[in-house]
N, C-alpha and C positions, 0 to 999 in steps of 0.2 A: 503494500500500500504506500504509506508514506514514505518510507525508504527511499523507494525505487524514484520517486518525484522528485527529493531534496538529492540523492544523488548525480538526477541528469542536472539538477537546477545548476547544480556546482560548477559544469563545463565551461559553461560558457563568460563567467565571473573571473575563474578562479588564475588565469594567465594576468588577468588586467590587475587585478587585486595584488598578487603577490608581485608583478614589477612596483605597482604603488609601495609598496613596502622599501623600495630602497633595491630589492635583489639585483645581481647585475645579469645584463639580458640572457648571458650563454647559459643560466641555473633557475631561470625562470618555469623552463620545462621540467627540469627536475624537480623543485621545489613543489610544481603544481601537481605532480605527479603522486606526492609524499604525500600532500595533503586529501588526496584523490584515496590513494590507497589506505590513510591511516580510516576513513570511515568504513572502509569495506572490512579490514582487519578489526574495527572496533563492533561489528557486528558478528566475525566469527567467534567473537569468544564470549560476547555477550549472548547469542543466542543459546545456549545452554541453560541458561539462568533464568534466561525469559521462560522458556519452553516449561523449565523446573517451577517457576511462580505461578504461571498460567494452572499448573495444574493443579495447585498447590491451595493460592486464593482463589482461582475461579480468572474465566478468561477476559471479561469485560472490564475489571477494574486493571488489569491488566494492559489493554489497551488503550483503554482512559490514561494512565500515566506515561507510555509509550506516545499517545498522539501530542500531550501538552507537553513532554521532556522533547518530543522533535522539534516542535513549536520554540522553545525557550533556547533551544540550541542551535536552530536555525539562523533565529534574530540574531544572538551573541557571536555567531560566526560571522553574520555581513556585517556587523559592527564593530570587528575587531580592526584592531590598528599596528598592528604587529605580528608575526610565523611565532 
């Protein structure tokens, strides 16, 4: 669901963002790449946990907190001023 949205949302930001940051141009790739890949790894190790809570408390408040921690982490990403 949400995932898959805030991830593509990233693309097309995430080169113009991290040169704003100062980076020099030849690491701009690389940089945006790190930051590409750190959500995808921060969701392999998180889904264990998720999967374990869901079944644990039950799947909707689960979700509930999953849709408003995407939400608060989305914003805090484009308003970040700094790697």
């Amino acid at each position: 669901g949400t995932e898959s949205v805030c991830y593509q949302f990233l693309f097309p930001f995430v080169p113009f963002m991290v040169r704003s940051f100062g980076v020099a141009e030849e690491d701009v790739g690389f940089s945006s790449g790190w930051i590409a890949s750190a959500f995808m790894i921060g969701q392999l190790f998180s889904s264990i946990f998720w999967g374990w809570a869901s079944d644990r408390i039950g799947i909707r408040p689960v979700i509930m907190f999953g849709l408003a921690a995407t939400v608060v982490c989305t914003i805090s990403f484009g308003c970040s001023q700094s790697l």
